[in-house]
C-alpha positions as CSV (number, residue, x, y, z in Angstrom):
1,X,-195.5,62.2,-98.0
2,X,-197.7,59.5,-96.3
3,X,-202.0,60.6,-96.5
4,X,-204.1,60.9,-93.7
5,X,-207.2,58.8,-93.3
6,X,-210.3,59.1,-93.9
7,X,-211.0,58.9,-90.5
8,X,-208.4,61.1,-89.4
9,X,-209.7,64.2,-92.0
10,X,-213.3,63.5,-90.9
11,X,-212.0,64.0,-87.1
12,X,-209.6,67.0,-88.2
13,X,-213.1,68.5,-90.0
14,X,-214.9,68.5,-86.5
15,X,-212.5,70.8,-85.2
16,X,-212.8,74.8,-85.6
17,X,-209.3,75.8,-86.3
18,X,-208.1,78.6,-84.6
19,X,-210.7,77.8,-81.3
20,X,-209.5,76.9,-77.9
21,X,-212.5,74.8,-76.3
22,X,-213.4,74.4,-72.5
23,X,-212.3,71.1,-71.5
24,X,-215.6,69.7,-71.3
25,X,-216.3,70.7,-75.0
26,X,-212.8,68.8,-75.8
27,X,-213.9,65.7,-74.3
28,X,-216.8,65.4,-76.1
29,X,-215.3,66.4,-79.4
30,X,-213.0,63.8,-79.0
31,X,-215.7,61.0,-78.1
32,X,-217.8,62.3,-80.9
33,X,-214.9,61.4,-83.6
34,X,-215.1,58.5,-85.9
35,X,-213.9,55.7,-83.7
36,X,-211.0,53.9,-84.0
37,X,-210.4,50.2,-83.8
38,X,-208.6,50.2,-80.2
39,X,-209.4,52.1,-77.1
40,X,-207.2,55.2,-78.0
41,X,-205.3,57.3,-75.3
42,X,-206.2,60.9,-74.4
43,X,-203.3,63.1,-74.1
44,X,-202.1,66.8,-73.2
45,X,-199.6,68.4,-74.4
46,X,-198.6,71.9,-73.4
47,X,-196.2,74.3,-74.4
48,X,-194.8,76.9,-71.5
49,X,-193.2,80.0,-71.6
50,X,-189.8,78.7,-69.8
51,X,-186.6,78.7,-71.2
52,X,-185.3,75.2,-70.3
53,X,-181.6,76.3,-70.7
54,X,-181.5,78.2,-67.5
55,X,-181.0,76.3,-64.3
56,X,-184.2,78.4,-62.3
57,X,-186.8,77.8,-65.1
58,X,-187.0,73.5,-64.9
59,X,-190.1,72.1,-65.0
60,X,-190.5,68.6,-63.5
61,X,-192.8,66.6,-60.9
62,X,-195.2,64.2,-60.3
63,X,-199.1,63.9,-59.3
64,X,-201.5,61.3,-58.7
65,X,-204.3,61.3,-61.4
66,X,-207.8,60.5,-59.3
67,X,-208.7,57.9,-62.1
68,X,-205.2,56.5,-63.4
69,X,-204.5,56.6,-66.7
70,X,-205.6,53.0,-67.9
71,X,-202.0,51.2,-68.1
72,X,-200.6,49.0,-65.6
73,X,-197.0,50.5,-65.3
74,X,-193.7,48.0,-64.8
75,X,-192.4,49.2,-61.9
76,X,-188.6,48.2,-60.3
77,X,-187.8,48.2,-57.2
78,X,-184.1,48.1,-55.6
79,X,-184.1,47.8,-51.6
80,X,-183.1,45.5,-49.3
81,X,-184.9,42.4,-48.4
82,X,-186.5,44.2,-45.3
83,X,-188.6,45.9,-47.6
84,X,-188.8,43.3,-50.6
85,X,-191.7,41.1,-49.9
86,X,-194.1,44.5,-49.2
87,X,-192.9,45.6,-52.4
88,X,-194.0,42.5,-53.9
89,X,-196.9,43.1,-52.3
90,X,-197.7,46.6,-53.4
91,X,-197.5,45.2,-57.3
92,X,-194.2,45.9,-57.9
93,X,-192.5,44.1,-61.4
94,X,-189.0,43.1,-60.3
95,X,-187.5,43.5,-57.0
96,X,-184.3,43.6,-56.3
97,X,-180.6,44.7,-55.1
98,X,-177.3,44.5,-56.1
99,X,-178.3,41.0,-58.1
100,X,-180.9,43.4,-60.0
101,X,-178.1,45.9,-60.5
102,X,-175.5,43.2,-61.7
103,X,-178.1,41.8,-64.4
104,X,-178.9,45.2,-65.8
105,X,-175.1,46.3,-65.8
106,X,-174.5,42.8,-67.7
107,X,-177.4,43.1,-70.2
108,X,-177.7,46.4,-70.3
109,X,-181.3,46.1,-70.4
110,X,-184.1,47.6,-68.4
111,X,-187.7,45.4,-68.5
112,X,-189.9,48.3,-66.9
113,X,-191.0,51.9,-66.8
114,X,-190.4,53.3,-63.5
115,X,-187.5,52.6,-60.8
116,X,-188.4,53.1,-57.2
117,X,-185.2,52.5,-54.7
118,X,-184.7,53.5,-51.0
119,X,-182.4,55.8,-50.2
120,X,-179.4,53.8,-49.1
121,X,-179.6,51.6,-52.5
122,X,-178.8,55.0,-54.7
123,X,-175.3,55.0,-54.4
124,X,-174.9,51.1,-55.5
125,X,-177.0,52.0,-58.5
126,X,-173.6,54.3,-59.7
127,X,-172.3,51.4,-62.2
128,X,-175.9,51.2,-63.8
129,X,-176.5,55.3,-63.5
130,X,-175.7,55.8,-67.3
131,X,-178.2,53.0,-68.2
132,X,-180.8,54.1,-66.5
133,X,-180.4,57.7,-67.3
134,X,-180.3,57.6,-70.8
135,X,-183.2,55.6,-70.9
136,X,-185.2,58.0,-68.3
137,X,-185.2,55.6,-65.4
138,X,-183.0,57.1,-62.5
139,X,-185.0,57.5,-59.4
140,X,-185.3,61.0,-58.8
141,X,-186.4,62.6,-55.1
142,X,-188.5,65.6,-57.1
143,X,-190.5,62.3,-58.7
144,X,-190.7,60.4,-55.2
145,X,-188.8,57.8,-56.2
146,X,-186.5,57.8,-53.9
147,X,-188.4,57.3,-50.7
148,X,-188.0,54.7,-47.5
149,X,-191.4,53.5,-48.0
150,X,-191.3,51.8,-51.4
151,X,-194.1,49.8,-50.9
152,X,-196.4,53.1,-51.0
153,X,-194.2,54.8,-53.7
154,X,-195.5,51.4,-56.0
155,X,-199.0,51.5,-54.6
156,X,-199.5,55.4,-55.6
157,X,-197.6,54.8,-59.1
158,X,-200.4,51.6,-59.8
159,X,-203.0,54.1,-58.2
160,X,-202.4,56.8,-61.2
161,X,-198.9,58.8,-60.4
162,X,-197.2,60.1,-63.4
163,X,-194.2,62.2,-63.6
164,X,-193.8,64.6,-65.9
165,X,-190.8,66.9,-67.4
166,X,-190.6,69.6,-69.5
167,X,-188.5,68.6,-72.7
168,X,-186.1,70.3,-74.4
169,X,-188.0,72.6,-76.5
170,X,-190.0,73.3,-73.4
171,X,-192.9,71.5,-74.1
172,X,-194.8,68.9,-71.3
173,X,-196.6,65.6,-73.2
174,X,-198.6,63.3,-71.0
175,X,-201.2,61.0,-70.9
176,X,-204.1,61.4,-68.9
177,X,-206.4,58.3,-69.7
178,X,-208.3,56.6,-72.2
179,X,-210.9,57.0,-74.7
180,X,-213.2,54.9,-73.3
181,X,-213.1,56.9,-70.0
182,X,-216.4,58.3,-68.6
183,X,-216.4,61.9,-69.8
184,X,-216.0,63.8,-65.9
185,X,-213.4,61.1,-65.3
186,X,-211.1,62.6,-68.2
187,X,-212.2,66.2,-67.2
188,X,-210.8,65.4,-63.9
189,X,-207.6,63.8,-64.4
190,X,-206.8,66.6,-67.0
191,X,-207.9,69.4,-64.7
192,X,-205.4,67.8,-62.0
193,X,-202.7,67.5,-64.5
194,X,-203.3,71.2,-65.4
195,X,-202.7,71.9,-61.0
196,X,-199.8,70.3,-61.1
197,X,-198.3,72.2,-63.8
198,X,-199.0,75.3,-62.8
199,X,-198.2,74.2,-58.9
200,X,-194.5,74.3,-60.3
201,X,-194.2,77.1,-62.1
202,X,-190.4,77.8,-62.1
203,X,-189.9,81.0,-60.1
204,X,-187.6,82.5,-63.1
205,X,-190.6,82.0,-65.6
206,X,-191.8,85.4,-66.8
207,X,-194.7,86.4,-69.1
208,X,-197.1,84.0,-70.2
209,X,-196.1,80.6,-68.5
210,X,-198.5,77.7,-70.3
211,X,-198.5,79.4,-74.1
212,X,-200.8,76.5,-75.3
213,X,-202.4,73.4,-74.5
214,X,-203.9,71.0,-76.6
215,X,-205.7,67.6,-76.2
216,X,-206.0,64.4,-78.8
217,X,-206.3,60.8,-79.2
218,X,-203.8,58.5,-80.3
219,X,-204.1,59.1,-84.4
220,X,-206.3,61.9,-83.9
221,X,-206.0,65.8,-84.4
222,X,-205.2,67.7,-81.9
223,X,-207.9,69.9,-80.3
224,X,-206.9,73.6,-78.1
225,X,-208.1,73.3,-74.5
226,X,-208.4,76.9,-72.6
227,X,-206.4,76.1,-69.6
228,X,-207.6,79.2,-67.6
């Protein structure tokens, strides 16, 4: 069984078990830790009341954190050359059509994070659609990935978007910044993240529909947020 830190269990000590905090309490118990020897990331993770096995009760979307999350994202676009050069432009990674298509269906691999492709280009991705879907890459209308105006869909992704989707134990994970954030900056892009969850509640969800939410730092204990 591998030990924790020191550092860890001095972090873990600062936190009342059992207590859900007010997210600004959160914050500042995480920037109050012993620090680490990186600029950590601040994530949420949440656990809804939705039973992922029936069709009415997915959870999936995307938002537009207001201060980004403190990553520059590899983003892949497939359009036409109309639309390749704005693209570019926008900070897209690789840009590309069907010679993008035929190198990933040769390799097999997939050198970024987030696929953006017009419309018409989705039904030449079909011999790369198993690639791209095991790995989590298939451009997806509900995420805005599949839009006419790429060049936007990169500049809102390098402005802060993040999609998120409920896994299959029913559980959302996503990061919402870094450590070295200002404190309201952190507050905010959590807050927002917390909207857009709730924005898509699935209409089949009954009871209780986030059960828990907790935030933490990469290597660091997690802390209960009160999410209402």
């Amino acid at each position: 069984m591998s030990q924790r830190s020191k550092r860890y269990k001095a972090a873990r000590a600062m936190v009342t078990a059992g207590k859900a905090y007010e997210a600004v309490e959160a914050v500042a118990l995480l920037k109050s830790q012993p620090p680490l020897k990186f600029d950590a990331s601040v994530e949420v993770h949440l656990r809804l009341g939705i039973d992922i096995k029936q069709a009415n009760q997915q959870v999936r979307g995307s938002v537009v954190l207001p201060h980004g999350v403190g990553k520059t994202k590899k983003i892949a676009v497939f359009c036409g050359d109309d639309k390749a050069k704005a693209a570019k432009a926008a900070g897209a990674f690789v840009v590309g059509a069907e010679d993008l298509i035929k190198e990933i269906q040769t390799t097999g691999k997939c050198d970024f994070e987030v696929a953006v492709a017009t419309p018409e280009m989705m039904k030449l991705l079909a011999p790369i659609a198993k690639i791209l879907g095991q790995k989590g890459l298939m451009p997806n209308p509900k995420t805005e990935t599949i839009t006419p105006d790429v060049a936007k869909a990169v500049e809102n992704l390098n402005k802060g978007k993040v999609s998120f989707k409920a896994d299959d134990t029913g559980n959302v994970h996503q990061m919402i910044g870094k450590l070295s954030f200002e404190s309201t900056k952190l507050q905010e892009n959590l807050s927002t993240f917390i909207d857009a969850i709730k924005r898509v509640r699935p209409a089949g969800a009954k009871g209780s529909y986030i059960m828990s939410a907790t935030l933490t730092t990469s290597m660091g204990p997690a802390v209960r947020i009160k999410t209402t």
